[in-house]
C-alpha positions as CSV (number, residue, x, y, z in Angstrom):
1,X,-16.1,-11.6,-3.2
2,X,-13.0,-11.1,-0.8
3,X,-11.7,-8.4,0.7
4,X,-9.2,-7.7,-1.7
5,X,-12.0,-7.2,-4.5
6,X,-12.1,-7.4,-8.5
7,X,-8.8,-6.2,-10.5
8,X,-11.8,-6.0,-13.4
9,X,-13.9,-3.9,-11.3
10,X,-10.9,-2.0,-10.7
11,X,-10.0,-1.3,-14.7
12,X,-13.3,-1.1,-16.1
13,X,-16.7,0.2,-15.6
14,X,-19.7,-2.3,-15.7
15,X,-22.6,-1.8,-17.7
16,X,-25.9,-3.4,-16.4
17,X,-29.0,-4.1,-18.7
18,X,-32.5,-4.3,-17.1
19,X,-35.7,-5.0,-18.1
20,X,-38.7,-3.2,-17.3
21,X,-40.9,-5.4,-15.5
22,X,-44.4,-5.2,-17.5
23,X,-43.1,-3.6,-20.4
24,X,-42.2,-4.5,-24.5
25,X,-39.4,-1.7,-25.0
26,X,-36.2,-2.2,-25.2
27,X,-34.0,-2.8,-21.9
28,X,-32.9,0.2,-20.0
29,X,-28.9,0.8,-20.0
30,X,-28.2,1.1,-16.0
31,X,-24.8,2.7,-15.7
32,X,-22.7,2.1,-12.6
33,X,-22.3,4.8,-10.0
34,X,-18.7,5.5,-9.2
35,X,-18.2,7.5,-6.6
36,X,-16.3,10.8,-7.2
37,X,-12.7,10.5,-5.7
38,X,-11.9,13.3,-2.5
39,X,-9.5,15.8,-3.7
40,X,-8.1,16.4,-0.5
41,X,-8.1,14.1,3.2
42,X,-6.5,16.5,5.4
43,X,-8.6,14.9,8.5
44,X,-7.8,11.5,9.7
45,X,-10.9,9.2,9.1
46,X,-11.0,5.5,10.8
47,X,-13.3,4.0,8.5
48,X,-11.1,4.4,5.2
49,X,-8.7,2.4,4.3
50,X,-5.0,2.1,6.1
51,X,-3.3,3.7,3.0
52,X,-6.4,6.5,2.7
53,X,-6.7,7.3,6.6
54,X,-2.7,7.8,7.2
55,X,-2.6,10.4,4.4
56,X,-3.6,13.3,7.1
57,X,-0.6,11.9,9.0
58,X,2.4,11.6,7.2
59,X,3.8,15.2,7.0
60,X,4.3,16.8,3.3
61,X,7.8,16.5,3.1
62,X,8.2,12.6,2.9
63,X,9.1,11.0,-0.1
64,X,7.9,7.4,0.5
65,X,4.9,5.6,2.6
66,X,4.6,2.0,3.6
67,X,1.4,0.3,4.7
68,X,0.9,-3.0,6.3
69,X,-2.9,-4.0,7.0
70,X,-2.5,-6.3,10.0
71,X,-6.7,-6.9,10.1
72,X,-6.0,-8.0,6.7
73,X,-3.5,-10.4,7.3
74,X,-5.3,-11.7,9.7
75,X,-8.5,-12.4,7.5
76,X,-6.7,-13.8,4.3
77,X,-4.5,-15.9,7.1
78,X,-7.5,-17.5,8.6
79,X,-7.0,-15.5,11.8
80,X,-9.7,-13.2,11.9
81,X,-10.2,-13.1,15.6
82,X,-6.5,-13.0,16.5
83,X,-5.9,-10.7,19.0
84,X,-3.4,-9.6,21.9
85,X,-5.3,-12.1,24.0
86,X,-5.8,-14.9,21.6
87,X,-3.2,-18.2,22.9
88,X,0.5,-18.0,22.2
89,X,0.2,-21.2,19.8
90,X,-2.1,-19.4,17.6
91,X,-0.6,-16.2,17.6
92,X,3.0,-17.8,16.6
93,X,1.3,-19.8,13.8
94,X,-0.3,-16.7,12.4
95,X,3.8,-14.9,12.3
96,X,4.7,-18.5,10.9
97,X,2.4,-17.8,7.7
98,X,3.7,-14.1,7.7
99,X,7.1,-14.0,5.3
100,X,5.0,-16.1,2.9
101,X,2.2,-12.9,2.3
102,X,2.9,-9.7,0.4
103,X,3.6,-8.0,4.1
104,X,6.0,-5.1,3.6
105,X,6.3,-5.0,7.3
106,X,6.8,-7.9,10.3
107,X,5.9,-5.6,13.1
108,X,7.2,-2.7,14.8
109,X,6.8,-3.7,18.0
110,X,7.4,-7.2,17.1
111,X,10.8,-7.2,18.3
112,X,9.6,-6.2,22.0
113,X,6.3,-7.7,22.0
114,X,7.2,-9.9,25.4
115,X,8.3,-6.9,27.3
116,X,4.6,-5.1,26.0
117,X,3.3,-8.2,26.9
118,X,4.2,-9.1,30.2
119,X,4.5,-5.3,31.9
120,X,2.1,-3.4,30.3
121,X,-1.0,-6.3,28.9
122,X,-0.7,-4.8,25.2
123,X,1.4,-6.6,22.0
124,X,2.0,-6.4,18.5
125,X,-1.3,-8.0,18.1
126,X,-3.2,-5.4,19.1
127,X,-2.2,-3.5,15.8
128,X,-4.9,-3.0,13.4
129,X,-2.3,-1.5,11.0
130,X,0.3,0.3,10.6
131,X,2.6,3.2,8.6
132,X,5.9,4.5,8.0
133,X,7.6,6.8,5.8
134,X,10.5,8.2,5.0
135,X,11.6,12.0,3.5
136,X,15.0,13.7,2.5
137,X,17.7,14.1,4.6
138,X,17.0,10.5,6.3
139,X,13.9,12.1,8.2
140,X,11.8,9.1,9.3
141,X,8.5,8.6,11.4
142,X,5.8,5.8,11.5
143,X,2.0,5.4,13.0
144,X,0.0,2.5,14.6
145,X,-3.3,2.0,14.8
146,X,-4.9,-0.1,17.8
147,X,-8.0,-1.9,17.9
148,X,-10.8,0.0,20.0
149,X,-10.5,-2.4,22.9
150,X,-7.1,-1.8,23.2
151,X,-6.6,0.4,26.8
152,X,-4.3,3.3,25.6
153,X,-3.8,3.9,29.1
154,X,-1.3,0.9,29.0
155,X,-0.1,2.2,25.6
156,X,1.1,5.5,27.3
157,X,2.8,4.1,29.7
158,X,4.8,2.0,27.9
159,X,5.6,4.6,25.6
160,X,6.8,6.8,29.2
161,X,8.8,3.8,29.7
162,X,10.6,4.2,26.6
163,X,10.0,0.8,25.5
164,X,11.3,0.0,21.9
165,X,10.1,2.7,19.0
166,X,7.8,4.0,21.8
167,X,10.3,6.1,23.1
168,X,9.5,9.6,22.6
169,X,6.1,8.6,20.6
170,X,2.9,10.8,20.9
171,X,-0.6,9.1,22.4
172,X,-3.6,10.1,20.8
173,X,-6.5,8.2,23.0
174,X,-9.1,9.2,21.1
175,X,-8.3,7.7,17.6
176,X,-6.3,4.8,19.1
177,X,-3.1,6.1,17.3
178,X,0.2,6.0,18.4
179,X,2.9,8.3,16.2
180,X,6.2,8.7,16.3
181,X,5.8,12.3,16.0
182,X,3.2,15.0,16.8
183,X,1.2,14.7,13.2
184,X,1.1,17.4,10.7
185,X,-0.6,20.7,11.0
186,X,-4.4,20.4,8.0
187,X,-2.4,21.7,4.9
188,X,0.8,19.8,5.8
189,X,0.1,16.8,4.9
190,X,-0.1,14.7,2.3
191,X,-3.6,14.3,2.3
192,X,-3.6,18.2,1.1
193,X,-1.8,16.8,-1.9
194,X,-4.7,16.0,-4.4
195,X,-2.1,13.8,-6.3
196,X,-1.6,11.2,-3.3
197,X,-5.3,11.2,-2.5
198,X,-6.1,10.1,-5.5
199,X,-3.4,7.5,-5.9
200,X,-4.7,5.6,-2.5
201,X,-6.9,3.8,-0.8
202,X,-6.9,0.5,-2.4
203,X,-7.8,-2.4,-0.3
204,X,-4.5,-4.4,-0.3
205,X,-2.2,-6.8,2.6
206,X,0.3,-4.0,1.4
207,X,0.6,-0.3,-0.2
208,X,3.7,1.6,-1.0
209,X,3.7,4.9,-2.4
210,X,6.3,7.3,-3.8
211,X,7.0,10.4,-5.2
212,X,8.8,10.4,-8.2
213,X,10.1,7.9,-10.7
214,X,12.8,5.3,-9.7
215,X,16.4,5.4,-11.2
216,X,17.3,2.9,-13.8
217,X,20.2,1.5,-11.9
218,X,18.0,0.7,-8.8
219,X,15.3,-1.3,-10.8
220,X,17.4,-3.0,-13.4
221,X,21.3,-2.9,-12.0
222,X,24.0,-0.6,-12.4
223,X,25.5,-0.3,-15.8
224,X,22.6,-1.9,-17.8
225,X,21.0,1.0,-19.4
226,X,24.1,1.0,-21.5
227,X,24.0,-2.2,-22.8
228,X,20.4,-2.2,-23.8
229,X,19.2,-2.6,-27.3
230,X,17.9,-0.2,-29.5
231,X,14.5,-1.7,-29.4
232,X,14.1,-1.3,-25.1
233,X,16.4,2.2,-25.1
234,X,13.4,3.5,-27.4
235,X,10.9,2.6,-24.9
236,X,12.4,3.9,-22.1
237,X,13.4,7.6,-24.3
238,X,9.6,7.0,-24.4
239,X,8.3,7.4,-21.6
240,X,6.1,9.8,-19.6
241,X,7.3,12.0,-16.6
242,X,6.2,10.1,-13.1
243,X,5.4,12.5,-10.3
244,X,3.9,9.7,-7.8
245,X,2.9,6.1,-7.8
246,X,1.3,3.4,-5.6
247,X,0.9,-0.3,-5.4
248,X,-1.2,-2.1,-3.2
249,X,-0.5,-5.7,-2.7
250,X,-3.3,-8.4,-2.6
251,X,-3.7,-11.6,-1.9
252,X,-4.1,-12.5,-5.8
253,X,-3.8,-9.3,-7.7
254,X,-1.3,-6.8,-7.5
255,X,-3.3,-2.9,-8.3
256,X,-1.0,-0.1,-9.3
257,X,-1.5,3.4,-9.4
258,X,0.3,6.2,-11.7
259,X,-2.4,8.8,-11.9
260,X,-5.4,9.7,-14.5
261,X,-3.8,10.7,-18.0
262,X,-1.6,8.2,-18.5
263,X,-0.6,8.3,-22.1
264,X,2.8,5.5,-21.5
265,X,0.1,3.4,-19.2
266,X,0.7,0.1,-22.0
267,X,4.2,1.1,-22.4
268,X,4.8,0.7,-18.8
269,X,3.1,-2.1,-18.5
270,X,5.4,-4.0,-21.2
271,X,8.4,-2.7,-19.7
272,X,9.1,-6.0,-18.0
273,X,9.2,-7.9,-21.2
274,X,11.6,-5.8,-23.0
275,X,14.5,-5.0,-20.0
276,X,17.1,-6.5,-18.3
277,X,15.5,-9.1,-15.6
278,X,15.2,-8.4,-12.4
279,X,16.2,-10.1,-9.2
280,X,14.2,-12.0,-8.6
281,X,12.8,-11.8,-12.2
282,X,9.6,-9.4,-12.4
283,X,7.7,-11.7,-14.9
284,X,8.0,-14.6,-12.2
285,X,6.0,-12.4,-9.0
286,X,3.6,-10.5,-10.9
287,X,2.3,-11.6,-14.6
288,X,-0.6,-10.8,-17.2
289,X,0.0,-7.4,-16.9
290,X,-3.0,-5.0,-17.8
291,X,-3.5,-1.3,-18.1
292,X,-6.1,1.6,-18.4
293,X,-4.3,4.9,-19.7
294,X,-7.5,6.8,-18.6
295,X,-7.5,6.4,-14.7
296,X,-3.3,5.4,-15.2
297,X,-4.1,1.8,-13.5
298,X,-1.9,-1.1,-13.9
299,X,-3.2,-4.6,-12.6
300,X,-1.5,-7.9,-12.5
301,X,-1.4,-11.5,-11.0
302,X,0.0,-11.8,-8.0
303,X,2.2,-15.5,-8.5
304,X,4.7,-14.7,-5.4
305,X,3.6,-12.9,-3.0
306,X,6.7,-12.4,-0.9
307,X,8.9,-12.1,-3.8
308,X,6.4,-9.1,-4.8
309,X,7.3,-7.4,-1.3
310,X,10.6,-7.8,-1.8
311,X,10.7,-6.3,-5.1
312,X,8.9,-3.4,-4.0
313,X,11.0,-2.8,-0.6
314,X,14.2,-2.9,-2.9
315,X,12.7,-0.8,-6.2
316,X,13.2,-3.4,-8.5
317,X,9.5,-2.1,-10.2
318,X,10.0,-1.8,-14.0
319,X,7.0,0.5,-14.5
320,X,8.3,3.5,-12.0
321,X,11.1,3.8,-13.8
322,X,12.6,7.3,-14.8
323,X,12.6,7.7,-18.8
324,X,15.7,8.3,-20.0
């Protein structure tokens, strides 16, 4: 099984019938363990996923959170080994294949990776993953996370040399992080918020989260709420109230997040069929929609992968959408 795992797994649980050895009865039901969700992550853990183990870093009052899984890439990609020392052919083949995955991010230090490279030994391929997020008022900040073998003594002192989005960053050697920011205080962060926690930690190429529902006009275009029929304005008058959402972006499946309790889970999941198109159209990049109203999951096919990424970067979703 990949990385990326089983949207079925995912949706439902599995029931497994044994037999016991030496015995006539009747098979024994075995029911699968799930494991009981945190309620809070207000430590930073390296072994969780990138969208899980950020949570203790992004302060409480952003609004948005963007994960790119460069590790991932690299394994769907065929470039498992890839590192900041692997041969320039190889490395430029791997950002080749990059616009074509579900990446919502090319790099932060993409843009001065030869400068990293050739003063301080250290490059964008060094990233295991990394974050960013945004809050009211335009506040912004953003995370990387280096592989162990990466020296953060060379890390530091290109961040002293103001080099790119280094300038002004904070060093924390002993996690490998690099943040834009001192991190948040424990209870500051959106890992305190049991909502978010529970909302992350899919394994995906991609995750973006938000808080709150999206505007009509930014998923379906200004003016087109007035010109639906009376058939779509009903489902949308329908609706549920959306406090947060995530969706992490695979390789072949596409695993969305609304929270448990979702009474409009089916209604948001035929949303797409029923409004205006999007741009590109919504029923083109991610198809064969399904949806769980217990644990508020949505999964679907993942047809275009960078068409998905660019749907989500602009908010062109049709289930976050506000109800009316």
């Amino acid at each position: 099984m990949s990385r990326v795992g089983s949207l079925g797994a995912a949706l439902v649980g599995v029931l497994l019938t044994l037999p016991l050895a030496g015995c006539s009865s009747e098979p024994k039901v075995v029911h699968q363990k799930v494991p009981t969700p945190e309620v809070v992550a207000t430590e930073y853990d390296a072994s969780k996923e990138p969208s899980a183990a950020v949570l203790a870093l992004v302060p409480s009052s952003a609004t948005t959170l963007t994960v790119t899984d460069f590790d991932q890439l690299r394994l769907v990609l065929g470039f498992s080994t890839l590192d900041g020392a692997t041969p320039g052919p190889e490395r430029e083949r791997f950002w080749r294949r990059l616009p074509r995955t579900a990446a919502l991010s090319t790099g932060l230090l993409r843009p001065d990776d030869q400068r990293l490279r050739n003063q301080f030994g250290i490059s964008q391929d060094d990233v295991a993953w990394e974050a960013s997020w945004t809050g009211d008022g335009g506040a912004e900040g953003w995370v990387l996370a280096f592989h162990e073998r990466v020296p953060m003594a060379a890390i530091s002192r290109a961040v002293e040399a103001r080099v790119g989005p280094l300038a002004g960053a904070v060093v924390d050697e002993s996690r490998h992080l690099v943040t834009s920011a001192a991190p948040p205080a424990v209870g500051e962060s959106w890992g305190a918020d049991p909502s978010l926690v529970a909302i992350t930690g899919s394994e995906a190429v991609s995750t973006y989260v938000e808080r709150g529902c999206t505007p009509f006009d930014t998923v379906f275009g200004a003016g087109m709420e007035q010109q639906l029929a009376a058939a779509p304005a009903a489902a949308l008058h329908g609706l549920d109230e959306l406090d947060a959402w995530s969706v992490a972006l695979g390789t072949e499946l596409v695993t969305v997040q609304l929270g448990p309790k979702r009474s409009d889970a089916f209604d948001r999941v035929r949303l797409a069929d029923v409004m205006p198109p999007t741009d590109p159209d919504f029923s083109l990049v991610m198809s064969r929609g399904v949806a769980d109203p217990a644990s508020g999951r949505l999964g679907y096919i993942l047809d275009d992968p960078a068409a998905a990424a660019r749907l989500t970067r602009q908010g062109h979703l049709p289930f976050t959408v506000c109800p009316s």
